[in-house]
TORKOL-4160 file (C-alpha; in steps of 0.2 Angstrom, whole numbers, padded with zeros to 4 digits, m for minus):
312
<pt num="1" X="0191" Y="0191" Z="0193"/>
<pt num="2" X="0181" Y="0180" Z="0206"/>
<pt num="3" X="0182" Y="0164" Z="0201"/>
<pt num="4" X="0195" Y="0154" Z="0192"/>
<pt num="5" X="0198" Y="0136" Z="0189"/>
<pt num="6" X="0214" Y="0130" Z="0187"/>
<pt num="7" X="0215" Y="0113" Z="0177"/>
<pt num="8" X="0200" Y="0107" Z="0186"/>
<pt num="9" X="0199" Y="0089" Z="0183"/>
<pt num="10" X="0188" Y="0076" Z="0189"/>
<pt num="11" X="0188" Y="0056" Z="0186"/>
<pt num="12" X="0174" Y="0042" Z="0193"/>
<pt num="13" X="0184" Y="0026" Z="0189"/>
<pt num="14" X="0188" Y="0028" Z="0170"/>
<pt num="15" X="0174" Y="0038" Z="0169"/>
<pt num="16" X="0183" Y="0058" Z="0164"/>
<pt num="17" X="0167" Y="0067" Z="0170"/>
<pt num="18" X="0176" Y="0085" Z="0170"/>
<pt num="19" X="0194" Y="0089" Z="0159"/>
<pt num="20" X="0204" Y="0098" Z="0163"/>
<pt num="21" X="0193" Y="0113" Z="0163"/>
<pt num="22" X="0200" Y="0132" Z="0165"/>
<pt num="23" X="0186" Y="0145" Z="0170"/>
<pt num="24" X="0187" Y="0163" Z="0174"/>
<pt num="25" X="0170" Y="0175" Z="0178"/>
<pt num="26" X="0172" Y="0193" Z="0182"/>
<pt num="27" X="0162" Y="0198" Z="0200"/>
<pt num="28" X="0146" Y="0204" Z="0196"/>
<pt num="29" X="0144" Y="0192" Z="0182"/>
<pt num="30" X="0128" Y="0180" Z="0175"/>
<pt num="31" X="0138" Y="0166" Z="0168"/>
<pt num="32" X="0126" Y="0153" Z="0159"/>
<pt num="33" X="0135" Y="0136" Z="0158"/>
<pt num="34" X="0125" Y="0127" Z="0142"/>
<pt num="35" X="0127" Y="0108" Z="0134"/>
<pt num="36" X="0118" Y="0091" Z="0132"/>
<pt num="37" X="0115" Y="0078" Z="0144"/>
<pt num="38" X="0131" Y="0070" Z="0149"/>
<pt num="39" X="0143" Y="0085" Z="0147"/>
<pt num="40" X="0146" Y="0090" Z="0166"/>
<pt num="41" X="0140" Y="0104" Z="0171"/>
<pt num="42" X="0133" Y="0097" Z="0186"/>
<pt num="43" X="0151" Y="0089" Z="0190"/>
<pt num="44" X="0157" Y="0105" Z="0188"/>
<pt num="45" X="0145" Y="0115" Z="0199"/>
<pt num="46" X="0145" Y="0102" Z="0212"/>
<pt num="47" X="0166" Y="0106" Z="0212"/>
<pt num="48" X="0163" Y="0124" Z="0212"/>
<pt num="49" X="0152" Y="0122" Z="0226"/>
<pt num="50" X="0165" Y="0110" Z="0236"/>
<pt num="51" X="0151" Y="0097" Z="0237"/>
<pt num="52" X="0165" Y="0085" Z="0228"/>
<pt num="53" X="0181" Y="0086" Z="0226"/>
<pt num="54" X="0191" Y="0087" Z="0212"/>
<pt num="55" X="0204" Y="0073" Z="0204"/>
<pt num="56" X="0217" Y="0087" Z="0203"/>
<pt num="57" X="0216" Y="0106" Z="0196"/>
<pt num="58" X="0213" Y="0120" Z="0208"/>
<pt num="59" X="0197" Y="0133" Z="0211"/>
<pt num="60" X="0201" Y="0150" Z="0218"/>
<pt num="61" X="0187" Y="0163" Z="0225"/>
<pt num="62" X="0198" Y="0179" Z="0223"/>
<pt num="63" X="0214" Y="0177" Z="0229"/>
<pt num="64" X="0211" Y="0161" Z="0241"/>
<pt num="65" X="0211" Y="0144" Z="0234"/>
<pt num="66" X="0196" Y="0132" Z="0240"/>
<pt num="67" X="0202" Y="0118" Z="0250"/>
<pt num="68" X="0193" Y="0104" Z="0256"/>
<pt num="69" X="0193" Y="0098" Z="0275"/>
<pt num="70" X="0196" Y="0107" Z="0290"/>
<pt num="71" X="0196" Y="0125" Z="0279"/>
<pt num="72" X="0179" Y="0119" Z="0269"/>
<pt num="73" X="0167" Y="0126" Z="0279"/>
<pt num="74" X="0171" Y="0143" Z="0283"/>
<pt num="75" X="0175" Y="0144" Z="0262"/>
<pt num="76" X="0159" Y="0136" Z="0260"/>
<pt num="77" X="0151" Y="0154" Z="0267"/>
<pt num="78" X="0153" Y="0163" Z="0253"/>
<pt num="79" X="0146" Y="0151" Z="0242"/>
<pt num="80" X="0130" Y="0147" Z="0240"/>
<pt num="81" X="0124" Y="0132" Z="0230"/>
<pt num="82" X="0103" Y="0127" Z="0223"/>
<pt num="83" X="0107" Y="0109" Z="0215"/>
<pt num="84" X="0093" Y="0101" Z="0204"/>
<pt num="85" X="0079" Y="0096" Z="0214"/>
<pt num="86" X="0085" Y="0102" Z="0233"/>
<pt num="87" X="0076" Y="0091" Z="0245"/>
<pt num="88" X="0065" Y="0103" Z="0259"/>
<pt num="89" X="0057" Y="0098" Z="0275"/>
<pt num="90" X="0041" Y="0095" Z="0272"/>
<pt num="91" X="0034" Y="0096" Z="0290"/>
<pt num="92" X="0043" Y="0115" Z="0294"/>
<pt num="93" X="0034" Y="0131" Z="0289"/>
<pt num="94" X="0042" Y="0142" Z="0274"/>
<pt num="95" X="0049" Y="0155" Z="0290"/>
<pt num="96" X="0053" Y="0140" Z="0303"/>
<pt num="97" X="0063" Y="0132" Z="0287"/>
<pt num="98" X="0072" Y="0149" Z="0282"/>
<pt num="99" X="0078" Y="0151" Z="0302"/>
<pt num="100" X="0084" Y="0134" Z="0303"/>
<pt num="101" X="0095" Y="0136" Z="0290"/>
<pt num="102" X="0098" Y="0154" Z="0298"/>
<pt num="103" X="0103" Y="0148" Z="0313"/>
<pt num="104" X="0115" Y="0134" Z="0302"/>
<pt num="105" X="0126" Y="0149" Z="0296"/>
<pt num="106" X="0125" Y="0156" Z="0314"/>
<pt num="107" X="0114" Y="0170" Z="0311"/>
<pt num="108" X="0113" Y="0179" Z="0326"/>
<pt num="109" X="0096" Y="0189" Z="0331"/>
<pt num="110" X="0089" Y="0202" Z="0325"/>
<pt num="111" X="0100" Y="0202" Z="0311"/>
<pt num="112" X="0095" Y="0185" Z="0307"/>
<pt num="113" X="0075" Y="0190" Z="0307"/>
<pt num="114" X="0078" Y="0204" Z="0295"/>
<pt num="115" X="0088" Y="0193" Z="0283"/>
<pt num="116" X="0072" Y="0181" Z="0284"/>
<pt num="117" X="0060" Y="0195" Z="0279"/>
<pt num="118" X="0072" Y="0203" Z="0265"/>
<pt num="119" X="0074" Y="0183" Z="0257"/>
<pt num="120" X="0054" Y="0182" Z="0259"/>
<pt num="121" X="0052" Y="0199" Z="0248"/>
<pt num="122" X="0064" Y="0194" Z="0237"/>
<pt num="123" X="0056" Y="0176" Z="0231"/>
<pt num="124" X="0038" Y="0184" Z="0233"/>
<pt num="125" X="0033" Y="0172" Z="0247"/>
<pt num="126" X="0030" Y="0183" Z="0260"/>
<pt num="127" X="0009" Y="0178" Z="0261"/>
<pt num="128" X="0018" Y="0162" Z="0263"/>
<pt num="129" X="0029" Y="0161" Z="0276"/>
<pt num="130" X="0017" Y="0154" Z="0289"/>
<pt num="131" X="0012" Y="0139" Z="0276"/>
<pt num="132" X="0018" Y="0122" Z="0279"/>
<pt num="133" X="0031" Y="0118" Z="0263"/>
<pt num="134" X="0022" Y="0102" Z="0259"/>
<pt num="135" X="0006" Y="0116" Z="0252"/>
<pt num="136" X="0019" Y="0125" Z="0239"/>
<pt num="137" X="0017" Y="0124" Z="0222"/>
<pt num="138" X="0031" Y="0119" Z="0212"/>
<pt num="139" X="0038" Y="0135" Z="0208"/>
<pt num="140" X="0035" Y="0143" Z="0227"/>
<pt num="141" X="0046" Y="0127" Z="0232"/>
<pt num="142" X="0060" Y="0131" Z="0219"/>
<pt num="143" X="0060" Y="0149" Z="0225"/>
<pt num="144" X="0061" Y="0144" Z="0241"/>
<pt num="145" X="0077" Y="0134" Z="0238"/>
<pt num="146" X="0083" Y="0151" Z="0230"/>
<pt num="147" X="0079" Y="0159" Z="0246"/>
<pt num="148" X="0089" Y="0146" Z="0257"/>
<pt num="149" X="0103" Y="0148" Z="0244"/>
<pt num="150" X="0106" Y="0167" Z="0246"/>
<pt num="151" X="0100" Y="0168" Z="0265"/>
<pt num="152" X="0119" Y="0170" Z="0269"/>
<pt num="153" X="0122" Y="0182" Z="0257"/>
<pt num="154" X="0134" Y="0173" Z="0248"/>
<pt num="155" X="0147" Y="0181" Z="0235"/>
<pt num="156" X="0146" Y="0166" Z="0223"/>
<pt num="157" X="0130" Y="0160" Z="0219"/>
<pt num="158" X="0128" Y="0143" Z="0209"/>
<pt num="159" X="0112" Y="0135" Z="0202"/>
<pt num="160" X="0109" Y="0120" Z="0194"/>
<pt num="161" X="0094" Y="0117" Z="0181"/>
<pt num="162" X="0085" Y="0131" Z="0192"/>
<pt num="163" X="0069" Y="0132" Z="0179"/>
<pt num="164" X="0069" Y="0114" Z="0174"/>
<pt num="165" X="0050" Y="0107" Z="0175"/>
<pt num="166" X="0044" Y="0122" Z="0178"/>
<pt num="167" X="0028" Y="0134" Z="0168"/>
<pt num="168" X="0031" Y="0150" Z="0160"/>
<pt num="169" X="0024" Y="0160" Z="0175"/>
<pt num="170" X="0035" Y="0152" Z="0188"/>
<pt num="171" X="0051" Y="0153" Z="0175"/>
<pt num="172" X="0049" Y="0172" Z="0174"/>
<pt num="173" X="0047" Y="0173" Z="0191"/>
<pt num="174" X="0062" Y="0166" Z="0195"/>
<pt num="175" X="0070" Y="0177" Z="0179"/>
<pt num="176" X="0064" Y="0192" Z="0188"/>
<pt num="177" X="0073" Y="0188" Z="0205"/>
<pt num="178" X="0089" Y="0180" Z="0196"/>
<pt num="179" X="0089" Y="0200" Z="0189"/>
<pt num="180" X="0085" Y="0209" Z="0203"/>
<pt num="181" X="0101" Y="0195" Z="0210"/>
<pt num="182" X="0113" Y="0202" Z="0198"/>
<pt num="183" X="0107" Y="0219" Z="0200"/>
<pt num="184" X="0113" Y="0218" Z="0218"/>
<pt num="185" X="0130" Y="0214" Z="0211"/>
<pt num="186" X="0130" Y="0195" Z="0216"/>
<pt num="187" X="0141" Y="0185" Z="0204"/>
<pt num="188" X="0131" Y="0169" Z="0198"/>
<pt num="189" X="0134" Y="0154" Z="0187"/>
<pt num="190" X="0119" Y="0145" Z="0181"/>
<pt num="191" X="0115" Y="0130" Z="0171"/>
<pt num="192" X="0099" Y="0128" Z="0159"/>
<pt num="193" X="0094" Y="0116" Z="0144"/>
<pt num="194" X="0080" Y="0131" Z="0141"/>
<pt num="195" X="0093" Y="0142" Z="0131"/>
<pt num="196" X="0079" Y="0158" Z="0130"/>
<pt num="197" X="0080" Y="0161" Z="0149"/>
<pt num="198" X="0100" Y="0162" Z="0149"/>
<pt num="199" X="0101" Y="0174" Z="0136"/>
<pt num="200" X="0088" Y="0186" Z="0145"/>
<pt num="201" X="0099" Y="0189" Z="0157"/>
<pt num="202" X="0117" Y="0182" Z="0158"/>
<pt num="203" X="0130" Y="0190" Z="0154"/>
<pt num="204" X="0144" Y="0177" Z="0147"/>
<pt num="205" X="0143" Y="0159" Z="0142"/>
<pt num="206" X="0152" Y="0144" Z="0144"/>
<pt num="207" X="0147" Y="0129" Z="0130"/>
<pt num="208" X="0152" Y="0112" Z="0138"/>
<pt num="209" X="0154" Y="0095" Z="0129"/>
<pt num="210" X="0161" Y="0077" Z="0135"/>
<pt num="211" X="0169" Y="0090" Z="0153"/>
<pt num="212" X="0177" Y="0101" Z="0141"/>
<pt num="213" X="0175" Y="0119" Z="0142"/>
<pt num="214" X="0174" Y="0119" Z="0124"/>
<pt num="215" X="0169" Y="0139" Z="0122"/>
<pt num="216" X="0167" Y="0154" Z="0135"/>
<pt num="217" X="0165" Y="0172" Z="0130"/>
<pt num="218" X="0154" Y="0187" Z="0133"/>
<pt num="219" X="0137" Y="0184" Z="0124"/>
<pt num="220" X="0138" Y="0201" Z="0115"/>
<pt num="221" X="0154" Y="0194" Z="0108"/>
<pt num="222" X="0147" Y="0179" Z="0105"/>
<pt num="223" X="0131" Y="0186" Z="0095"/>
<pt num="224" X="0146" Y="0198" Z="0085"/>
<pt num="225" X="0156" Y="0183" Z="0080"/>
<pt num="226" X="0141" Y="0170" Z="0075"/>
<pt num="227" X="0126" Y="0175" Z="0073"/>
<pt num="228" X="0118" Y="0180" Z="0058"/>
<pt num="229" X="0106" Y="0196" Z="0054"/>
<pt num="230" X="0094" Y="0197" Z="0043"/>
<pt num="231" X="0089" Y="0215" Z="0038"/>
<pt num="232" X="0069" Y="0216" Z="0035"/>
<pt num="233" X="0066" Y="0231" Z="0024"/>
<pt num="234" X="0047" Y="0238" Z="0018"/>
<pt num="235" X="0043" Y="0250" Z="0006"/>
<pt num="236" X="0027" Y="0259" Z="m0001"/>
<pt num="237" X="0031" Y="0252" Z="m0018"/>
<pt num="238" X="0045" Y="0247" Z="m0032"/>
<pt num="239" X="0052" Y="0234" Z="m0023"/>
<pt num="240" X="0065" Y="0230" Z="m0037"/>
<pt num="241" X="0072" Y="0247" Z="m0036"/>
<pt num="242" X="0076" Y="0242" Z="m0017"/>
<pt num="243" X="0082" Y="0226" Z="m0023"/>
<pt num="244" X="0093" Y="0235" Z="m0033"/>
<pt num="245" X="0099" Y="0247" Z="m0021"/>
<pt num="246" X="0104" Y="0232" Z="m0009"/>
<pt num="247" X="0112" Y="0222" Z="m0022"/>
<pt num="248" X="0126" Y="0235" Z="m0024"/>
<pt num="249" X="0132" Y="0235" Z="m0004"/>
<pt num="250" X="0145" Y="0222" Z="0000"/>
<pt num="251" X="0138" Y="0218" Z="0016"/>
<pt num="252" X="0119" Y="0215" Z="0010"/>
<pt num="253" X="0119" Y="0196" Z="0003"/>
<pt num="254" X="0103" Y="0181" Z="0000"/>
<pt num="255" X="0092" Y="0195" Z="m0005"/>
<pt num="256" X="0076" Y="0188" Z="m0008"/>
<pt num="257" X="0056" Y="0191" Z="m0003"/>
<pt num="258" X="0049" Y="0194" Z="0013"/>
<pt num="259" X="0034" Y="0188" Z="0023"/>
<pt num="260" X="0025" Y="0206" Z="0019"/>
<pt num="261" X="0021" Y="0213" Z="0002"/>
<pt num="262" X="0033" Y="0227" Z="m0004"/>
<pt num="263" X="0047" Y="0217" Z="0010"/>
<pt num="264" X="0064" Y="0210" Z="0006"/>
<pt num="265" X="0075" Y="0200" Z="0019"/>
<pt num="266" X="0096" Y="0199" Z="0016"/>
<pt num="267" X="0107" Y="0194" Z="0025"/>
<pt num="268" X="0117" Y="0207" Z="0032"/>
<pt num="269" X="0135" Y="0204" Z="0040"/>
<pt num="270" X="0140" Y="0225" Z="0044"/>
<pt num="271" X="0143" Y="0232" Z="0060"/>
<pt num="272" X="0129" Y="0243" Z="0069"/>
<pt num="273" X="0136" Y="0258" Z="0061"/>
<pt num="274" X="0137" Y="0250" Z="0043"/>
<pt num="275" X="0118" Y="0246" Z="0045"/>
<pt num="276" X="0114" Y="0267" Z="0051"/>
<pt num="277" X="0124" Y="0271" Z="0036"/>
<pt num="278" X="0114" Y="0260" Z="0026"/>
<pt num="279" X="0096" Y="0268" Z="0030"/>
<pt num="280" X="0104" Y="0285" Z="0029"/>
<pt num="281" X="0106" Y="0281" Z="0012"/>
<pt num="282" X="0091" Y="0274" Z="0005"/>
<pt num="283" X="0082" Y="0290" Z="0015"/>
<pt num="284" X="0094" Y="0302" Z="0003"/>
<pt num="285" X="0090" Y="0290" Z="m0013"/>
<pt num="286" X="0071" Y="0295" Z="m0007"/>
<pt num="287" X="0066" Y="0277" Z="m0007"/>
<pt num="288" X="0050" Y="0277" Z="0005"/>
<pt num="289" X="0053" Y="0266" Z="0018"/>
<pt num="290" X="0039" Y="0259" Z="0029"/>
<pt num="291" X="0049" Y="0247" Z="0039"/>
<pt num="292" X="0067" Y="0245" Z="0043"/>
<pt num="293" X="0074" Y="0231" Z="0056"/>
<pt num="294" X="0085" Y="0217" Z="0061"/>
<pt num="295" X="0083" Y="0201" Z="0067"/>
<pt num="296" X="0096" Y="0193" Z="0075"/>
<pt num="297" X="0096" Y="0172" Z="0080"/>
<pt num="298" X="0096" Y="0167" Z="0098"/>
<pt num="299" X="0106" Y="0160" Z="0107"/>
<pt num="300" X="0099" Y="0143" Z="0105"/>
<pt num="301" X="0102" Y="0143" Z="0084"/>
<pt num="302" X="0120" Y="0150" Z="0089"/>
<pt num="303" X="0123" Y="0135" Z="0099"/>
<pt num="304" X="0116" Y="0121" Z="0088"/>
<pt num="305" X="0124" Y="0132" Z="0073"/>
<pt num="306" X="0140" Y="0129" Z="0084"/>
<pt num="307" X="0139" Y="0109" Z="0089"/>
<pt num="308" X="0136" Y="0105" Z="0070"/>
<pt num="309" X="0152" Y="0115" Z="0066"/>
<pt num="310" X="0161" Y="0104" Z="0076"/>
<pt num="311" X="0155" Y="0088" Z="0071"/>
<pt num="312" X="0153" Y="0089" Z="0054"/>
C-alpha cells in the first residue's frame, strides 16, 4: 500500500469540502478519482499533495505519515502534483524552465542535465526545448506541466483535470505518456470529467460525491459487479431457431433484434466461461454462426447507472 488516508477531513467555514474520506491505492497503481462539480476532488488532491492542510484525518505515504511544517518539504519530494491550469513562465525557454525547477529540487549536474533530456523525450517536446513557452500550443504547455511534475522522479504522482480543454490529438498524447508513466511503475491518482480517457488506462476508481468517497474498487470488479453485456449473435439464416436456442439458457434475457439481418441482441449476465460454453454449444447444435460478440457499457454508463441508483 502506498497511500492511505486516514479519516481525511477538511472544513472552509461551515463549508464540509471533504468528509471524512478513507483511501488506500496499491504502488504501481492508475487511480481515477471521478464525480460532478462540487464533489472535492480537487480539495482532496490538493491535501494529498500537502498544498493544504487538512481539518483532521491523516495521510501516510508508505509507512511515514505526511506532516505539514518544518517536515513538508522534504515529504513534498516524493510527491509530485499538476493542479488544473499550472501557471508557467512565459518569458523562460521549455529547457531554461525544466532547469530551474531542476535546480529547485537541487538537482546536481550532470545528473540534472540527463533528467532534463529524459523528461523532454517523455512529453515529446524535445524539437521544443529551445522555444520560448509563450509559442506552445495548449497541449505542449499541458505536457510541459507534466514534465515539471515528474522531473524529480517522484513516487506519487497526482493530476488534476490534466485533459481538460484539450483536443483529441493532444488528449492521446498525454494518454500515451500517463502509460508509458504507469509502465515505469509510478503510482498516479488522476482526476477527469472525460470518463473515456480513465478507463483506457486506470486501473481502480474512486466515485466522489458532496467529499465522500462514496465508491472505490478495482475497475475490472467494478465492470463485474455493474455493468451490463449484451451478446450480439449473427447467423446465415433461421433466426428463430437461434431465438429459441437462447431462450432456453438462464443467463440469456431481453432477446430481441439486432441492428443486422439474421442478428439478435440479449442481455447476457454469465461469467466469461458461461459465455465459451455458450458458443461451444450452438457450434455442436450446427447453428452457423457469422458473428459472435460482447459488448460491454463504459465506464461513463456505469457511473450515471450508479448516481441514479443512489438518488432515486
Amino acid at each position: 500500500m502506498l497511500l492511505r488516508t486516514v479519516a481525511l477531513t477538511k472544513q472552509f467555514d461551515r463549508h464540509l469540502a471533504i468528509d471524512a474520506v478513507n483511501l488506500e491505492i496499491r504502488q504501481g497503481e492508475v487511480y481515477g478519482l471521478i464525480g460532478p462539480n462540487g464533489a472535492g476532488k480537487t480539495t482532496l488532491l490538493r491535501l494529498l499533495a500537502l498544498a493544504d492542510e487538512p481539518t483532521s484525518g491523516s495521510i501516510f505515504l508508505g509507512d511515514d505519515r505526511l506532516r505539514y511544517g518544518a517536515n513538508a518539504p522534504q515529504q513534498k519530494r516524493r510527491l509530485g502534483f499538476l493542479p488544473d491550469d499550472y501557471p508557467l513562465y512565459d518569458d523562460l525557454t521549455v529547457r531554461d524552465y525544466l532547469d530551474y525547477v531542476a535546480r529547485l529540487y537541487r538537482l546536481k549536474n550532470p545528473e540534472r542535465s540527463h533528467r532534463i533530456q529524459e523528461v523532454l523525450a517523455l512529453v515529446q517536446l524535445e524539437s521544443k526545448q529551445g522555444a520560448l513557452i509563450n509559442t506552445l500550443s495548449r497541449g505542449m504547455r499541458q505536457r510541459l506541466s507534466l514534465a515539471q511534475s515528474v522531473l524529480h522522479q517522484p513516487s506519487l504522482l497526482l493530476m488534476d483535470e490534466p485533459v481538460s480543454g484539450l483536443d483529441p490529438l493532444a488528449r492521446s498524447q498525454f494518454r500515451t505518456i500517463v502509460k508509458q508513466l504507469q509502465a515505469e511503475g509510478m503510482t498516479i491518482v488522476i482526476s477527469s470529467h472525460i470518463l473515456s480517457d480513465l478507463e483506457d488506462f486506470c486501473s481502480s476508481v474512486g466515485i466522489m460525491e458532496q467529499g465522500r468517497l462514496v465508491e472505490s474498487a478495482v475497475l475490472s470488479e467494478l465492470y463485474d459487479r455493474l455493468s451490463c453485456q449484451h451478446l450480439i449473435i449473427s447467423v446465415v439464416s433461421n433466426v428463430e431457431r437461434l431465438a429459441q436456442f437462447l431462450g432456453r439458457h438462464s443467463s440469456i434475457s431481453q432477446i430481441e433484434n439486432g441492428p443486422q439481418p439474421n442478428t439478435l441482441r440479449a442481455l447476457f449476465t454469465g461469467t466469461t466461461l458461461e459465455r465459451s460454453e455458450l458458443l461451444r454449444s450452438a457450434i455442436a447444435l450446427e447453428i452457423p454462426i457469422t458473428d459472435f460478440h460482447v459488448t460491454q457499457e463504459n465506464l461513463e454508463s456505469i457511473f450515471l447507472k450508479m448516481d441514479y441508483q443512489r438518488t432515486a
